[in-house]
C-alpha positions as a Python dict, from the first residue, in 0.01 Angstrom:
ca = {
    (1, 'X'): (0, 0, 0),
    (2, 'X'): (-247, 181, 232),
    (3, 'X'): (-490, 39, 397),
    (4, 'X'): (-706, 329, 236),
    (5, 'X'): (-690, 131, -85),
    (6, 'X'): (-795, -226, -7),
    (7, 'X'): (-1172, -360, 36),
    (8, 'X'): (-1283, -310, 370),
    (9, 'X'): (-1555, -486, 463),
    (10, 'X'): (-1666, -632, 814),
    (11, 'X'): (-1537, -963, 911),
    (12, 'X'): (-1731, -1228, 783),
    (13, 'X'): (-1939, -1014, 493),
    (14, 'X'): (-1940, -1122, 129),
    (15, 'X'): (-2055, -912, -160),
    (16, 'X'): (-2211, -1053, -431),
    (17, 'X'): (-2465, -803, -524),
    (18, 'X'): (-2720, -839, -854),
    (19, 'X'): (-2609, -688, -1188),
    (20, 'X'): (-2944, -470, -1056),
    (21, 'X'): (-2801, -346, -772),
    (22, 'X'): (-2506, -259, -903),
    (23, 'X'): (-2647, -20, -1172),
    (24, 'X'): (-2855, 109, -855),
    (25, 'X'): (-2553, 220, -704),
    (26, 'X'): (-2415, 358, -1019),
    (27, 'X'): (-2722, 598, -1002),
    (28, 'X'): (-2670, 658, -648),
    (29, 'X'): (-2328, 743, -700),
    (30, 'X'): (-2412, 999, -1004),
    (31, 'X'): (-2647, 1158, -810),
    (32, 'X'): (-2467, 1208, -456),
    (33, 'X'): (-2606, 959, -255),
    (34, 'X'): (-2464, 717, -59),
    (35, 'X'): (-2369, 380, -189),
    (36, 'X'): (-2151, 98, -34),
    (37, 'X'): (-1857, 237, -116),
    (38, 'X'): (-1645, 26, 51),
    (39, 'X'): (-1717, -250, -157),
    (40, 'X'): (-1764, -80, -478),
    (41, 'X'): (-1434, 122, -539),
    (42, 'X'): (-1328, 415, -789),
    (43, 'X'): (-1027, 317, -961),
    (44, 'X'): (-881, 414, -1289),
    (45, 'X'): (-894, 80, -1490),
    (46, 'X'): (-744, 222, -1790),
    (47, 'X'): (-467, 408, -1677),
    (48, 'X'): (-73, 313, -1590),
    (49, 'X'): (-180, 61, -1300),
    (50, 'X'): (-122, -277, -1421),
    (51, 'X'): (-391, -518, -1356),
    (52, 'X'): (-213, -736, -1134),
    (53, 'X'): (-116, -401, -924),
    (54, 'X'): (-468, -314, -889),
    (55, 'X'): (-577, -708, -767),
    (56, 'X'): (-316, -690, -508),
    (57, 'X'): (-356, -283, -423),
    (58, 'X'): (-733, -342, -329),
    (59, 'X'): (-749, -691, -166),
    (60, 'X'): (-804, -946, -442),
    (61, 'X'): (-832, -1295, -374),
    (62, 'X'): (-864, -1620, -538),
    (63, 'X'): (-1236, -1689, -629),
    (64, 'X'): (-1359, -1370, -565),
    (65, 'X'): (-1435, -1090, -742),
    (66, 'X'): (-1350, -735, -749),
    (67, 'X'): (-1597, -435, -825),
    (68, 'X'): (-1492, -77, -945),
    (69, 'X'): (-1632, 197, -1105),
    (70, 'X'): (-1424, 381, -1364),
    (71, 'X'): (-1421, 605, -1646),
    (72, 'X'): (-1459, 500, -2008),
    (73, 'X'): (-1152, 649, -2231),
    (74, 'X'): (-1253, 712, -2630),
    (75, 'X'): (-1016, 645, -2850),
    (76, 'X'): (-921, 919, -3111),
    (77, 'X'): (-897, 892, -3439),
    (78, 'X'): (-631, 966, -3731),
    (79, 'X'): (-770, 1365, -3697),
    (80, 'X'): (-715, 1396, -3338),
    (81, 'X'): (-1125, 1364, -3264),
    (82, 'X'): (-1330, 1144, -3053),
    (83, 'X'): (-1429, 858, -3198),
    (84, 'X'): (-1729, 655, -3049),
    (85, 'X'): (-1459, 324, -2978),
    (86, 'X'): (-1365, 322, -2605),
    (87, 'X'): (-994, 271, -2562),
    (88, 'X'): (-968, -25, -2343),
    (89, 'X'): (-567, 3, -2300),
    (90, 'X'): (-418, -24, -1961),
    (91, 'X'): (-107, -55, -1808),
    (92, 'X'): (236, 64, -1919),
    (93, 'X'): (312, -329, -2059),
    (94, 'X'): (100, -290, -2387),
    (95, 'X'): (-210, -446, -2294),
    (96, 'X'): (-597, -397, -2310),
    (97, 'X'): (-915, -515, -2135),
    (98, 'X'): (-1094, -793, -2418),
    (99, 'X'): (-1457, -868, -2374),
    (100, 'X'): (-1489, -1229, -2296),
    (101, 'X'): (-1880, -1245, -2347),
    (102, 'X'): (-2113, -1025, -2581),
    (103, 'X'): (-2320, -790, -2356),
    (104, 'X'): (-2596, -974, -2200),
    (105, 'X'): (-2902, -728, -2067),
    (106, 'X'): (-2987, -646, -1767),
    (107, 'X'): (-3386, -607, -1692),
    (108, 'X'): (-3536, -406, -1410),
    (109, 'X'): (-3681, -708, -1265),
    (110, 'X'): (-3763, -1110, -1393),
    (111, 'X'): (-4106, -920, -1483),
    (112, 'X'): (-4045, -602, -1607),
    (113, 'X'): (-3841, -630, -1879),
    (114, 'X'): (-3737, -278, -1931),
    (115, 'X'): (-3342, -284, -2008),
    (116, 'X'): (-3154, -83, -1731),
    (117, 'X'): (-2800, -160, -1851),
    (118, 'X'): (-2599, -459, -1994),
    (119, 'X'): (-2329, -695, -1806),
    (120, 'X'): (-1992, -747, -1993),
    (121, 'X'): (-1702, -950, -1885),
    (122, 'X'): (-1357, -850, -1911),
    (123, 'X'): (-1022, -978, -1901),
    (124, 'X'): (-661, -860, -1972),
    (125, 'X'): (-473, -948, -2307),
    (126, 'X'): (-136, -884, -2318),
    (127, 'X'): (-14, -765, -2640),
    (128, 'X'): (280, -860, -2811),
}
């Protein structure tokens, strides 16, 4: 493992940003502007990494949680053509990323209640 790969943050920092602030680095990101990258980290989530490879190749630790950004994969159907499904499998071991919650929306602020985005939580079904 390098040390490239695992969350570097200064001793004694904790990140636990708003569903808000994470969007607004998502549209810092897209347009070329610097973000905290070191705490927010491009990794392929639905590729050949297993899960548990990519807990321990960026730092994970009990209780805490991990942030990435990473491409959505659509699935294809019968024809060979995009389909608007999003192929959630990862890993080489058969598995896929399962919603745990509906998507919940995220508003600009508690008074503006324009929807920015919406929060989903994930976690890793292997299938048999």
């Amino acid at each position: 493992m390098d040390s490239h790969d695992r969350l570097l943050l200064p001793v004694g920092v904790r990140f636990r940003p708003t569903d808000q602030q994470l969007l607004q680095y998502l549209h810092w990101k897209m347009h070329g502007q610097p973000y905290f990258k070191r705490a927010v980290l491009d990794c392929d989530l639905y590729g050949e990494i297993e899960p548990w490879e990519i807990w321990l190749r960026f730092g994970g630790t009990d209780g805490e949680d991990l942030y990435f950004f990473t491409k959505l994969k659509r699935s294809t159907n019968n024809s060979g053509r995009l389909s608007a499904h999003i192929n959630r499998k990862v890993g080489l071991a058969n598995g896929t990323w399962s919603g745990e919650n509906s998507a919940s929306p995220i508003f600009a602020t508690k008074t503006d209640k324009t929807i920015i985005g919406y929060c989903k939580r994930f976690r890793f079904v292997l299938s048999f």
